[in-house]
N, C-alpha and C positions, 0 to 999 in steps of 0.2 A: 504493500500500500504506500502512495504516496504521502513523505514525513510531512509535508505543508498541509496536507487538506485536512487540517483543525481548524481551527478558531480565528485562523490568519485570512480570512477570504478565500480560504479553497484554492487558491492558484498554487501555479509550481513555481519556484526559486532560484532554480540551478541555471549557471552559466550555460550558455552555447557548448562551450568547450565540456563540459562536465555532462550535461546531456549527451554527445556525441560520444565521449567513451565507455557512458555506461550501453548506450543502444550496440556498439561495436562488438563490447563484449555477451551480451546475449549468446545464448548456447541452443537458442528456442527460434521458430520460425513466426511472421507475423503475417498475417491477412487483411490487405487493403481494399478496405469498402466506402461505399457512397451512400446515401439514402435521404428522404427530403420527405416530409409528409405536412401539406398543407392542414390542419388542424388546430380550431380557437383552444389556447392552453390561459387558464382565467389566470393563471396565476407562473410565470416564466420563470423569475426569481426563483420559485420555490423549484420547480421541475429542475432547474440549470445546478443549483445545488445538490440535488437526490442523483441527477448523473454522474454531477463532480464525483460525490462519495461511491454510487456503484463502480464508474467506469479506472478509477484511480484504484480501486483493489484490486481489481480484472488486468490492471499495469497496461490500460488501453492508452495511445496515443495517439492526438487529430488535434483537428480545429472543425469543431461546433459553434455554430449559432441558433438561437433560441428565440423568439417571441409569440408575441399574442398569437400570431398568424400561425405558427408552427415550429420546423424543424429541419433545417439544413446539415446533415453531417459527413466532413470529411475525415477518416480516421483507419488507424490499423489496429488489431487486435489479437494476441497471442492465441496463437495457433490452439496451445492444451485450455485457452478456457471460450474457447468461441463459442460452442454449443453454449455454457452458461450464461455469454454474452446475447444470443440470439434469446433464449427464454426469457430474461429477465426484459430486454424491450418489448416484446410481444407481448408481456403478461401486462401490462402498462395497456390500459382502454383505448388512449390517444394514439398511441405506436401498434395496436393488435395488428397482424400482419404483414408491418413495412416493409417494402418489397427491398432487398439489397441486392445492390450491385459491387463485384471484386473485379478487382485490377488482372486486367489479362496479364500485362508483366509486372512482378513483383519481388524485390529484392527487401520487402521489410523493411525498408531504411526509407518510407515514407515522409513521416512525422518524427521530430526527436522529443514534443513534449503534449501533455493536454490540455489542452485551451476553450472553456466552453463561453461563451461569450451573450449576453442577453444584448437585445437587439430591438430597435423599432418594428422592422421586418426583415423577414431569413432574404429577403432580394428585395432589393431595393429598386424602385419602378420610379419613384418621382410623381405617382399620378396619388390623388387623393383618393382615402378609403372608399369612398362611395361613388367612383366613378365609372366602374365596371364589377361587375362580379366574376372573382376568379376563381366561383368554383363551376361555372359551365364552361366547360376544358372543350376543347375537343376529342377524337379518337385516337386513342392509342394505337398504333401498329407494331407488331412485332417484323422482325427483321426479313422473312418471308414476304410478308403485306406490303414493308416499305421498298424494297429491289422490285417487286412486279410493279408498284405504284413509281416510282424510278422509269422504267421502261414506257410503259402507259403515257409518259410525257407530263405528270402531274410536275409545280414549280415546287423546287427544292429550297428555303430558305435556310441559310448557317446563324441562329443565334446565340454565337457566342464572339465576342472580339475580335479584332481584325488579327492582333499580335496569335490568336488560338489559330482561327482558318489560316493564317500563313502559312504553317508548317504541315498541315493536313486539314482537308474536306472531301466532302463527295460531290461527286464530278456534277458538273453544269448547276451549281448550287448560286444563290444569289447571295454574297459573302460581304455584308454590309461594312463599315469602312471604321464604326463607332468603336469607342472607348470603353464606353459602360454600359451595362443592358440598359438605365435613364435613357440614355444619348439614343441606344439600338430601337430602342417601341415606335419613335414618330420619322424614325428614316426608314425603318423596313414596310412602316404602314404608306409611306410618300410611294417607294421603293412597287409596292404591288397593289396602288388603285391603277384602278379598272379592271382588275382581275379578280373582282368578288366572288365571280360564278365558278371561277377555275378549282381546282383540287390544289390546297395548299398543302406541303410537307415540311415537318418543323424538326428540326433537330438543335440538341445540343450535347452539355458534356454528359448528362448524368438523367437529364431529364427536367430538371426544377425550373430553369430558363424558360423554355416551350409551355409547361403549365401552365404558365401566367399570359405568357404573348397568344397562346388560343385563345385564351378569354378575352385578351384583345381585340382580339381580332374578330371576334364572331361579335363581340360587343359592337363592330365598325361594319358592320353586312356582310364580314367575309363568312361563307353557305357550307363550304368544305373542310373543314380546316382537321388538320390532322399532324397528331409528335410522336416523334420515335419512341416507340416505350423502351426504358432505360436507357435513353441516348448512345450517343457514340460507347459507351463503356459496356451496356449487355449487347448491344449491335455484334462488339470484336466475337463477345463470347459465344453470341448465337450462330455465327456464321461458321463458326470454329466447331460449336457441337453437331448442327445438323450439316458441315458440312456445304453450307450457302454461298455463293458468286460474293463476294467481296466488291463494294463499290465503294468504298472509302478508300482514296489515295492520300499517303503520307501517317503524319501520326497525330494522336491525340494528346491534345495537351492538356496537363492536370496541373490542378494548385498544392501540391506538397512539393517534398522535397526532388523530387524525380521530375519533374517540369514535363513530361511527355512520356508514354508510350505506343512502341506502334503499333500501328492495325495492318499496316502492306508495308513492303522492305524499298517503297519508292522516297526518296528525300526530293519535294517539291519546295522546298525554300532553299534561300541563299545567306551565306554569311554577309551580317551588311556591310561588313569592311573591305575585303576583297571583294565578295561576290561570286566565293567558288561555293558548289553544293554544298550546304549545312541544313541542320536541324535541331539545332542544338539552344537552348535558350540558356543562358546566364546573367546573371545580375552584374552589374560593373563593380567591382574592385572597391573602386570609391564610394565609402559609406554617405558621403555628402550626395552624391550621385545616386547611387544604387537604379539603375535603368535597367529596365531587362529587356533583354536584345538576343540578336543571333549571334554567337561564333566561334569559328573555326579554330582546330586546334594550333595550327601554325599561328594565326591571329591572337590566341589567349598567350601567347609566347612570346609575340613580339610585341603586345603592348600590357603585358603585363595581367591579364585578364581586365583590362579597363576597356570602357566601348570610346576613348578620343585622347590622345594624346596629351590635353589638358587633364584628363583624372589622370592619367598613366605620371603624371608631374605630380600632382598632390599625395599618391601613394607612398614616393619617395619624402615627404617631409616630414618632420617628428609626432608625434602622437600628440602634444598639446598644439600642435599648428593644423591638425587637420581635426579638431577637437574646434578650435575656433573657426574655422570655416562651417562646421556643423553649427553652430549653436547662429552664424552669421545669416540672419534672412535673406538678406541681398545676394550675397553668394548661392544662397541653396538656389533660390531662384533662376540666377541663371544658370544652374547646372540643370535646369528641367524646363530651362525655356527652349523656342522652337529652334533658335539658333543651334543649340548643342544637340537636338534633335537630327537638325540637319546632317552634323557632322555624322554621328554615327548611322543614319539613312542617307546616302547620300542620292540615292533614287527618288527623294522627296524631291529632288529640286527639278526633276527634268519632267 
């Protein structure tokens, strides 16, 4: 059991560095899963806490968010108490059932601590509570449903971030350009008027994205509307059990430690600094910085694993000089403005 989760706020304490060597030394294997269950929880606080306590005995590690609306979780869980892990949500009214999905590639070295976090809502849409109901979804298809619906000619929407569809989508998808699912709702809805009547197809990572944008969307006259059940992540698995045509090229990107795994052995992105094949996402060196970007290994060598020649400078300077650039607004700024953007896309500019 986790020593913090008393009286201290339930969180965990440990450095980076100390988390890291105790996940290294594990002797046990863990099982990385996803799961999201739209459901009014009266009381989050209280629930965020009672998982803290179950899931820190269980020695589970993710990043959870909780509110009024539900249940987003991204997390791994030791291999010898999963079964206990599966009962004990299910036995829960609000969880009876929830459907989980596991990581096709899985080295257990997803998450290094647990983090359960209460929330306004598990996704953040930007529209007011009463401005659509999201709970008339539309249909689920399983991965059979969606390949013939694929061929049929139905439009394929990708919602999830552009930095995600980079590095893998399914083919002839409409791969919106936005930053945040807020940003993605009234470009993808710009994106497919006049196509009310058509058969829409929704995908994302895990599934939770699509739940919300159906109800959008049928809330705006769209007639068909239909999401991958279990997104890109049961898609890999289903196509792999019964043996199914694969139409996802490249890889899927996830928010743990592992930044992607693939569904097909094609790399459709590029390193943005050279621009030779990659697929590889890492965050820049520079903690003032921290951008996450594409690249190459020969590129993480020569500039030090930084994404522009100006962090690959600040890395070299003492720990209380890059400590004051951290704490300096005007700096942080411009290391996230679009000029420094530029540099390490340099395809933005053409």
């Amino acid at each position: 059991m986790d020593p913090n989760a008393g009286k201290k706020g339930l969180i965990n304490r440990f450095s980076r560095e100390e988390l890291q060597a105790r996940l290294e030394a594990e002797d046990f294997k863990r099982i990385t899963v996803s799961f999201y269950r739209y459901v009014i929880l009266e009381d989050a606080q209280a629930m965020r806490d009672q998982l803290y306590q179950e899931w820190s005995e269980l020695n589970c590690l993710g990043r959870i968010y909780v509110a009024r609306e539900g249940i987003n979780a991204q997390m791994n869980v030791p291999e010898h108490n999963w079964e206990r892990f599966v009962k004990e949500v299910h036995a829960k009214p609000q969880f009876k059932d929830i459907p989980f999905k596991i990581a096709v590639e899985d080295d257990g070295k997803s998450f290094l601590k647990l983090v359960i976090k209460v929330r306004e809502r598990i996704l953040a849409d930007g529209l007011e509570d009463d401005s659509y109901d999201v709970t008339n979804v539309g249909r689920h298809l399983d991965a059979d449903e969606w390949n013939r619906a694929m061929e049929e000619g139905a439009v394929v929407v990708d919602m999830r971030n552009h930095y995600e569809s980079e590095i893998g989508h399914f083919e002839n998808s409409i791969l919106p350009e936005a930053e945040t699912f807020r940003d993605e709702l009234p470009e993808v809805l710009e994106k497919l008027k006049g196509q009310e009547d058509q058969k829409i197809l929704l995908y994302c990572t895990g599934g939770i994205r699509c739940e919300k944008t159906s109800a959008f969307l049928k809330h705006h006259g769209f007639k068909d509307v239909n999401q991958l059940h279990g997104g890109i992540i049961d898609y890999a698995r289903q196509i792999k059990t019964k043996e199914l045509p694969n139409k996802f090229h490249g890889k899927n990107f996830v928010f743990d430690e592992r930044l992607g795994e693939g569904i097909s052995n094609e790399v459709i992105s590029h390193c943005h600094q050279c621009g030779e094949p990659c697929d590889t996402h890492v965050n820049c060196a520079n903690v003032a910085c921290n951008l996450l970007f594409i690249q190459c290994p020969n590129c993480a060598a020569k500039y030090e694993k930084c994404c522009s020649e100006e962090c690959q400078s600040v890395v070299h300077l003492s720990p209380e000089e890059q400590k004051a650039i951290r704490k300096n607004t005007e700096q942080k700024k411009r290391f996230h403005s679009h000029r420094h953007w530029e540099e390490v896309h340099p395809q933005a500019k053409n």
